[in-house]
C-alpha positions as CSV (number, residue, x, y, z in Angstrom):
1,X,0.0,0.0,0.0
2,X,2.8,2.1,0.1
3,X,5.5,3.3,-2.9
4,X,8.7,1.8,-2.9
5,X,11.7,3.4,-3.9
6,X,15.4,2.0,-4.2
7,X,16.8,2.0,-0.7
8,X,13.9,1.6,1.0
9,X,13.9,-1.1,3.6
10,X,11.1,-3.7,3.4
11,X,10.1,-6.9,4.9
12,X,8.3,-9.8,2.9
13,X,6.2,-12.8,3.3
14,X,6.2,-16.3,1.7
15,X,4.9,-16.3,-1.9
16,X,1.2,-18.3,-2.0
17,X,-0.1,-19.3,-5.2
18,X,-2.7,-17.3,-4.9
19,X,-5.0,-20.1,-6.3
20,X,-6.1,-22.5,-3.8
21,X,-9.3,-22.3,-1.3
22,X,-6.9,-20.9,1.0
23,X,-6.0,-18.4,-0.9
24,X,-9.0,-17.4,-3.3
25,X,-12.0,-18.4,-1.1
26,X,-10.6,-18.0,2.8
27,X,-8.0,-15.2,2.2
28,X,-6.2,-17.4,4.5
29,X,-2.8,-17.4,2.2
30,X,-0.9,-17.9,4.8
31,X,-2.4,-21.8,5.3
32,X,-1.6,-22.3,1.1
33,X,-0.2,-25.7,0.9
34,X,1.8,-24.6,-2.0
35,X,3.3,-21.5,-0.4
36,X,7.0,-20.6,-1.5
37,X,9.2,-21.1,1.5
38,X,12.5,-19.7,0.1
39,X,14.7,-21.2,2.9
40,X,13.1,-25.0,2.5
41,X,13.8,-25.0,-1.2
42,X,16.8,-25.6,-3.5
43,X,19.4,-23.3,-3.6
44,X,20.6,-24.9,-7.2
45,X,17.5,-23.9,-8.5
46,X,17.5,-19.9,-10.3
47,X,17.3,-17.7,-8.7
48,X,19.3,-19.6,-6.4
49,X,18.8,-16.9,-3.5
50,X,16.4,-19.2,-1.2
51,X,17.6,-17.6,2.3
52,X,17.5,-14.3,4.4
53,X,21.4,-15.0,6.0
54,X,23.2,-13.6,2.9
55,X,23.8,-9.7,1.7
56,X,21.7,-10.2,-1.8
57,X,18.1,-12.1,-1.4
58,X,15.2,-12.6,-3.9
59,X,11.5,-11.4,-3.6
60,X,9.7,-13.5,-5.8
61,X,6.8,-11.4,-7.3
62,X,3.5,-12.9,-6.0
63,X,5.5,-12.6,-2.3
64,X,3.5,-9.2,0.0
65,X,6.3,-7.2,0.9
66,X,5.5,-4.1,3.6
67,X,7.9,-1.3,3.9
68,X,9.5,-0.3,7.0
69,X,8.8,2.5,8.7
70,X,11.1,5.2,9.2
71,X,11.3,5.0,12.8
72,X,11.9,1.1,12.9
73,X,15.1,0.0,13.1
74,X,16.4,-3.1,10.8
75,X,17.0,-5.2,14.2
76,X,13.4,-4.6,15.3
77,X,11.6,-5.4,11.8
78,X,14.0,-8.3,11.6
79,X,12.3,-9.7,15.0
80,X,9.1,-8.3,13.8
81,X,8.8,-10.1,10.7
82,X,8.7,-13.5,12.6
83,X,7.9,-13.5,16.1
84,X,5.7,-10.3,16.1
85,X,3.4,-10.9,12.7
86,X,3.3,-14.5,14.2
87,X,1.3,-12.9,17.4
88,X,-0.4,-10.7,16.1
89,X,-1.9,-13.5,13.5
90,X,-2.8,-15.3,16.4
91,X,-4.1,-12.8,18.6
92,X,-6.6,-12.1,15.6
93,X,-7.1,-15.8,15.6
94,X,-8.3,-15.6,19.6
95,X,-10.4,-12.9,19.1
96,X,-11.2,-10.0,21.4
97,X,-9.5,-9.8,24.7
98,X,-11.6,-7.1,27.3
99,X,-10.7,-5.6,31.1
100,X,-12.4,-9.1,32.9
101,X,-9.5,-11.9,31.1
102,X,-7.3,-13.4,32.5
103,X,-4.8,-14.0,30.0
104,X,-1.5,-16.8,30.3
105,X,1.3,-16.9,27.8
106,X,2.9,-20.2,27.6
107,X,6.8,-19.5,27.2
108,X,9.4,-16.7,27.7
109,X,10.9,-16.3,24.1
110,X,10.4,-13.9,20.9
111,X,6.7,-14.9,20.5
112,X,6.0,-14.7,24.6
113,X,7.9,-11.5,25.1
114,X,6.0,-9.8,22.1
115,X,2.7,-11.2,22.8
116,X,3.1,-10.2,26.4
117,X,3.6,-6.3,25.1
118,X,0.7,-6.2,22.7
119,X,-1.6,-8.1,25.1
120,X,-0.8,-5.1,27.7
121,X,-1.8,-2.6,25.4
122,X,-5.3,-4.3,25.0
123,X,-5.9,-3.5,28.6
124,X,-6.8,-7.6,30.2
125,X,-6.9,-8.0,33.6
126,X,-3.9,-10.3,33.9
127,X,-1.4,-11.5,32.0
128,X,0.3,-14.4,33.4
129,X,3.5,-15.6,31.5
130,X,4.8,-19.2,32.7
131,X,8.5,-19.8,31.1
132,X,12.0,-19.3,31.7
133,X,15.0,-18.4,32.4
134,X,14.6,-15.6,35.1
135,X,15.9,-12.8,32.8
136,X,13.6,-13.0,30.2
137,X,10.7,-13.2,33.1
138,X,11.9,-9.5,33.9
139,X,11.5,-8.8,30.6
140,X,8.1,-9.7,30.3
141,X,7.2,-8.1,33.6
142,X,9.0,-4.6,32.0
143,X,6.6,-5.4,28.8
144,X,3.6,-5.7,31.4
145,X,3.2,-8.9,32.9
146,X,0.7,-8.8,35.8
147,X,2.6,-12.2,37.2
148,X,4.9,-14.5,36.3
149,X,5.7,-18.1,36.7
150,X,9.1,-19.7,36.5
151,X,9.6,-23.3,35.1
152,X,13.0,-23.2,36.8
153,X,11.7,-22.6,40.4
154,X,8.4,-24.9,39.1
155,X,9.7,-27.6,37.4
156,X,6.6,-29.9,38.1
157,X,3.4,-29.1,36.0
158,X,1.2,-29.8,38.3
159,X,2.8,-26.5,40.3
160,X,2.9,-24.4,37.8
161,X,-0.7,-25.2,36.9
162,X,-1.8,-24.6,40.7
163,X,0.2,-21.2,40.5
164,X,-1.8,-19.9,37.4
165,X,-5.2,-21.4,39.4
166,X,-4.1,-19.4,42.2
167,X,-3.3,-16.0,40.2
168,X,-6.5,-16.1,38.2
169,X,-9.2,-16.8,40.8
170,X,-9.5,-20.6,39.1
171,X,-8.2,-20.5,35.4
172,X,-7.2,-18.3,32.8
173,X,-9.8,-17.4,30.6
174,X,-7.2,-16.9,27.3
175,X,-4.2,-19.3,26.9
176,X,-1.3,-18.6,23.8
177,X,1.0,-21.4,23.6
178,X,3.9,-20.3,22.7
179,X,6.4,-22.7,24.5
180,X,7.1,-25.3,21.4
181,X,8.0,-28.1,24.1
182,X,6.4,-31.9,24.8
183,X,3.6,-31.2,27.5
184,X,2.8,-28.0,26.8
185,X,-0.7,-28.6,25.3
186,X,-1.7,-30.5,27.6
187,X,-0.5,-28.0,30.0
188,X,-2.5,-25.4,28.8
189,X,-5.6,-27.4,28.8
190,X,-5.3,-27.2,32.5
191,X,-4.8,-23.9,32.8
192,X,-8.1,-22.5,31.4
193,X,-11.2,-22.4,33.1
194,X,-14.2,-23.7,31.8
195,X,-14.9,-22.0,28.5
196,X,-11.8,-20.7,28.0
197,X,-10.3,-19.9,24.9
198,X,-7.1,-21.9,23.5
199,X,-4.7,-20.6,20.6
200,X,-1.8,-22.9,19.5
201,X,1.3,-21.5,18.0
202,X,4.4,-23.2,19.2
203,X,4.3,-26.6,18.6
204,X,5.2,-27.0,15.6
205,X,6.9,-30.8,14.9
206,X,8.5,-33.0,17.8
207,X,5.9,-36.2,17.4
208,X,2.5,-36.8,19.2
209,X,1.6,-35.4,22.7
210,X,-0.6,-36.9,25.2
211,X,-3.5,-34.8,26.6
212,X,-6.8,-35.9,28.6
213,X,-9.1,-35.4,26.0
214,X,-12.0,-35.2,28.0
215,X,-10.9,-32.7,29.8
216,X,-11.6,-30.3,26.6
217,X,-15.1,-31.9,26.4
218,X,-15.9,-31.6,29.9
219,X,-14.6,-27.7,30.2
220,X,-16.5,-27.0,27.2
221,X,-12.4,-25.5,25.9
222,X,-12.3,-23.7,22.6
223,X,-9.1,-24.3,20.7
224,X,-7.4,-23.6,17.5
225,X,-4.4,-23.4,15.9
226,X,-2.7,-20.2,14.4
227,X,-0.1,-20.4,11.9
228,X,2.3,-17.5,10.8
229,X,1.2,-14.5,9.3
230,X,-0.2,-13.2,6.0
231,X,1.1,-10.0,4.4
232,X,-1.6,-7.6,6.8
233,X,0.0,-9.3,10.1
234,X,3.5,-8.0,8.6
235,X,2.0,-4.3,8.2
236,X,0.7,-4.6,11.5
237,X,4.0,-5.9,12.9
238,X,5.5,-2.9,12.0
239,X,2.7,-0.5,13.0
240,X,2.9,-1.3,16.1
241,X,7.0,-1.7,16.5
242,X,6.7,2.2,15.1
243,X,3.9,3.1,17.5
244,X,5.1,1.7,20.7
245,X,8.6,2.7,20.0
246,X,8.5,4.8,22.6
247,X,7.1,2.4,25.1
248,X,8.7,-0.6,24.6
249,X,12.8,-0.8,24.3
250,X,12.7,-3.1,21.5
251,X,16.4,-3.6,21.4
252,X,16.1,-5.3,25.2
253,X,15.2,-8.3,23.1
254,X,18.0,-8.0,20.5
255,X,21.3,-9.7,21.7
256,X,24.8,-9.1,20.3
257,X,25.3,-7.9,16.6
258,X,27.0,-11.2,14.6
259,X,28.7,-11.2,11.4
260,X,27.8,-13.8,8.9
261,X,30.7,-15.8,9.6
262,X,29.7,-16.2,13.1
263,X,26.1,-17.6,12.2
264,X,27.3,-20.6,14.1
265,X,27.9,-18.9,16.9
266,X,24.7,-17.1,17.2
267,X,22.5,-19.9,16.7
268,X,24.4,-21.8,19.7
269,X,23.7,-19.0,22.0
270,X,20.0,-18.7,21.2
271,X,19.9,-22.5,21.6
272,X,21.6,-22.1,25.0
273,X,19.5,-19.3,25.9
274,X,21.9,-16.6,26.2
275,X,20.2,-14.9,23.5
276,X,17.1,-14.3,22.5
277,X,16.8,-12.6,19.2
278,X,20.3,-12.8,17.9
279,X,21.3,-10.7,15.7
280,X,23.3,-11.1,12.4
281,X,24.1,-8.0,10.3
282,X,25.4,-9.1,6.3
């Protein structure tokens, strides 16, 4: 929606075919089982640019792309463009949050952190994150957690759910998964009270989970899945990175500035949670 000129910094989605039911008849492009995901294809094949960790990279043509603000600096889009677009998909996806939720954020990383900033701008009456470690916990209370939960201090489930019980006068009313990790689902099945709402991001992979089925009958749970972002949850990633600059210190996220030699070594220290949003400069 905006001009481009050459210089201009911009941020892009995958390319859908722009065919499909997904597509055409749900404007859902970002479910398009024959989406372009540059970095899961063949570099051999032109035009051979497939991934993002390089100086040159290719926009294919039916990709959105969404300039970048001004006042949004490359590290911030960068993080935007995956973790943020990725919430705010999914916050669309859980529908409105008012002043009487109880909202609890499953996990402490890029999606948690962000989710736990826009959620405290849409005015619930908690926001509970459960994750780990302690640092990033801070962080989420400085982006405006109500409470927090540690899975170092809690390591048992059954703890942490009794915690969140506890916080929220008998359940959370909104749960986000974020967390990615075996247990997790059925995790958040038990932190919602009866009713509640249930959006699934994180999971992604990793092989089948148990959960107590029942337990989503019985509790009458509403769940769904969420799954990246289309080209709008990009421009709204970076509306609210520009708005909120102000509010937020963005680059409390960002972790040391890595060269493309030492990709290696910023992947390890995300995986070793020293880092959060690494982050590497061409």
């Amino acid at each position: 929606g905006a001009p481009l000129a050459l210089g201009d910094r911009v941020v892009w989605a995958h390319a859908p075919c722009g065919r499909c039911v997904e597509c055409t008849v749900l404007h859902q492009a970002q479910l398009c089982r024959s989406r372009y995901v540059a970095y899961l294809n063949d570099c051999s094949v032109p035009p051979h640019f497939t991934g993002a960790f390089a100086q040159i990279g290719y926009i294919r043509s039916n990709a959105g792309r969404i300039r970048v603000p001004d006042d949004v600096e490359s590290g911030w889009a960068s993080a935007g463009s995956c973790a943020l677009r990725s919430v705010v998909k999914a916050l669309k996806v859980a529908g409105p949050v008012g002043f009487t939720d109880s909202v609890v954020i499953q996990g402490a990383g890029p999606l948690g952190l962000f989710a736990t900033a826009v959620l405290s701008t849409m005015g619930p009456r908690q926001i509970i994150v459960v994750g780990g470690p302690d640092d990033r916990l801070a962080l989420a209370r400085e982006w405006g957690a109500t409470h927090t939960v540690s899975i170092e201090e809690m390591p048992d489930a059954a703890a942490r759910i009794a915690a969140v019980r506890e916080i929220s006068g008998g359940g959370a009313t909104l749960a986000l998964e974020f967390a990615g990790v075996s247990g997790a689902f059925a995790e958040g099945v038990e932190l919602l009270r009866p009713f509640g709402r249930y959006v699934v991001m994180g999971t992604i992979g990793g092989g089948a989970q148990p959960v107590d089925v029942s337990r989503i009958v019985t509790k009458g749970l509403r769940i769904t899945g969420s799954m990246s972002g289309e080209v709008g949850d990009y421009a709204d990633a970076m509306a609210f990175l520009s708005r909120y600059r102000d509010r937020f210190n963005w680059d409390l996220m960002l972790g040391q500035r890595y060269s493309l030699d030492q990709l290696g070594e910023a992947m390890e220290a995300m995986l070793a949670m020293r880092e959060i949003k690494p982050v590497i400069v061409p």
